[in-house]
C-alpha positions as CSV (number, residue, x, y, z in Angstrom):
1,X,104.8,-45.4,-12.6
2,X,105.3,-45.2,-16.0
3,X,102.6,-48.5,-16.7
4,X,100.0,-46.4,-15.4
5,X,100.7,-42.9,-15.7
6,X,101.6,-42.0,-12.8
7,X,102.0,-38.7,-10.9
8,X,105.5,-37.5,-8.1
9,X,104.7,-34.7,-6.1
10,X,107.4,-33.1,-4.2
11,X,106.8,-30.4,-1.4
12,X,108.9,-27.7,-1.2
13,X,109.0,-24.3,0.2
14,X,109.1,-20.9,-1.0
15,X,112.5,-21.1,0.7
16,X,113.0,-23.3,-2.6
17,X,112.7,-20.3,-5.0
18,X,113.9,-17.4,-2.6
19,X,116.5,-17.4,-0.3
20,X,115.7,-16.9,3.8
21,X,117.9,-15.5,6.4
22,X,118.7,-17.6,8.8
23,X,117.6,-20.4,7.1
24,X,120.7,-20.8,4.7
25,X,121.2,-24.9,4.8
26,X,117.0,-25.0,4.6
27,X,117.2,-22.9,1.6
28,X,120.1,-25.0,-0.2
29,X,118.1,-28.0,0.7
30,X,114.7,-27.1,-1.4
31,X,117.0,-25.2,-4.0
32,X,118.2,-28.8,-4.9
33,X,114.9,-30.7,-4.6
34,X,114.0,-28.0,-7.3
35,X,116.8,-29.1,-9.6
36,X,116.6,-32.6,-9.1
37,X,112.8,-33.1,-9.8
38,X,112.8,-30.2,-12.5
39,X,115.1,-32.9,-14.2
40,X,113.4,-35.9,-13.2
41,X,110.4,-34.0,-14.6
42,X,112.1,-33.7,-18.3
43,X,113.5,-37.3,-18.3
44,X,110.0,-38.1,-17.8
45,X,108.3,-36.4,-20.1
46,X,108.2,-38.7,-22.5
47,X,105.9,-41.3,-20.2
48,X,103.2,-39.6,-19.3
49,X,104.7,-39.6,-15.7
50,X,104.0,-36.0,-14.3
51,X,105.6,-34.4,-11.6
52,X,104.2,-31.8,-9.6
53,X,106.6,-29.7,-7.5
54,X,104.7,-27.9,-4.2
55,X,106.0,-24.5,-2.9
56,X,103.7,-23.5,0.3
57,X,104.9,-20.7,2.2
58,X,104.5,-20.8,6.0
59,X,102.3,-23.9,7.7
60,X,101.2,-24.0,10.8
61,X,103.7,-26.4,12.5
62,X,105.9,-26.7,15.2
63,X,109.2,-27.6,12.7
64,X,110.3,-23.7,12.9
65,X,110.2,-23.9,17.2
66,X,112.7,-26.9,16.2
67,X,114.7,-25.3,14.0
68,X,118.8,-24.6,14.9
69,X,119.2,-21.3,15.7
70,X,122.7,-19.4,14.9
71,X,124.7,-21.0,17.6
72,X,122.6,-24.4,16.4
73,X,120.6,-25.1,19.5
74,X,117.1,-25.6,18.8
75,X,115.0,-22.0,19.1
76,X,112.2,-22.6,21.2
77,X,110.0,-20.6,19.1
78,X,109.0,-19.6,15.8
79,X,110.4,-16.4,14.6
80,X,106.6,-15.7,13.2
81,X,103.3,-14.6,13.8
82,X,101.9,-18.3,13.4
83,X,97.9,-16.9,13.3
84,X,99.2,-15.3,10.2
85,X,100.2,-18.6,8.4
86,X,98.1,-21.4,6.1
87,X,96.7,-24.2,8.3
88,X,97.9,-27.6,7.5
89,X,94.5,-28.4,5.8
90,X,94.3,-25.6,3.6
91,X,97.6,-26.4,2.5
92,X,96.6,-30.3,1.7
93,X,93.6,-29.1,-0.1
94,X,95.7,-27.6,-2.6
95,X,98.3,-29.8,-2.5
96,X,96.1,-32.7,-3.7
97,X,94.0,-30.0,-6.4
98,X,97.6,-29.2,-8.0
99,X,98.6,-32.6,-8.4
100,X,95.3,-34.3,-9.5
101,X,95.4,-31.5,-12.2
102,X,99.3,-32.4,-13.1
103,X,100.8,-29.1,-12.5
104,X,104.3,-28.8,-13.2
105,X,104.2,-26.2,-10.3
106,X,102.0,-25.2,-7.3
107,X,102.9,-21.6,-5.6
108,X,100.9,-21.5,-3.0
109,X,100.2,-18.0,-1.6
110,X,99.2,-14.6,-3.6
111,X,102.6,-13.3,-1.3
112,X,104.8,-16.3,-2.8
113,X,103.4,-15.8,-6.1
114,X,103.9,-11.8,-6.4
115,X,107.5,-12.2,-4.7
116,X,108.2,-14.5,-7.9
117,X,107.6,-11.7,-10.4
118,X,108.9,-9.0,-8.4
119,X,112.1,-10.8,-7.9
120,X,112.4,-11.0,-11.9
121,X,112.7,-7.3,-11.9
122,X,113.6,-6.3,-8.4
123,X,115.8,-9.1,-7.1
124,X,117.2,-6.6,-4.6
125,X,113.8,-5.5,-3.4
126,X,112.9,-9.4,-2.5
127,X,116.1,-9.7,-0.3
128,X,115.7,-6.9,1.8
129,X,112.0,-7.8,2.3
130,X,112.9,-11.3,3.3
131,X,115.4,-9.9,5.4
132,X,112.4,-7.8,7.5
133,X,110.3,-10.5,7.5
134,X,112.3,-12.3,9.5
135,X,113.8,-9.3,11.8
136,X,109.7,-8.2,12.2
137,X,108.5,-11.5,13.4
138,X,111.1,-12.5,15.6
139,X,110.9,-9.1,17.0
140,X,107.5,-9.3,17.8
141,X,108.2,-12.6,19.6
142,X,111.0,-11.0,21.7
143,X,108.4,-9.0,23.1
């Protein structure tokens, strides 16, 4: 890697930068990928080995139907409105843009983005929303 320059990409989740109800061991696990290959990305420095660390927010998938519940059966569904998320090409297409320019970073949506800033002021305000996100859409799939 270091021979020819080479370039790590890691992807993530928003569930990386904010925490998600329900999603607690999730969250801890992309919380860590972001420590470990924020300090992989400094001890490389130095090489001209860049890393690019990938935060999409919701893809089309069937990994939240498979997710443990509470009681840590699988839950059948996904506790979202899955028209509503980025298709799996989208999210390659900017995947591969973010790391051919060497971003240190890619935030995917405007939502993930705006939730960044607003939880430097509001920290609070992100919680609760996070909180209704999740309450909304698996309301709507009770239905």
């Amino acid at each position: 890697m270091k021979q020819t320059r080479g370039r790590l990409a890691a992807v993530s989740s928003l569930a990386g930068k904010n925490g998600i109800p329900t999603r607690s061991g999730y969250a801890a696990t992309k919380h860590a990928m972001a420590g470990f290959f924020d300090s992989l990305r400094i001890e490389l420095a130095e090489t001209g080995v860049s890393v690019t660390l990938i935060y999409p927010g919701f893809v089309t998938s069937e990994i939240r139907a498979r997710a443990a519940g509470a009681d840590g059966q699988p839950l059948g569904h996904s506790p979202l409105r899955e028209g509503e998320v980025m298709t799996t090409e989208e999210c390659a297409r900017i995947m591969v843009r973010a790391i051919a320019k060497r971003k240190r970073e890619e935030v995917m949506t405007a939502r993930g983005k705006l939730g960044l800033w607003v939880k430097l002021i509001a920290p609070g305000l992100v919680d609760r929303l996070a909180r209704q996100a999740i309450e909304q859409g698996t309301r709507s799939n009770d239905q």
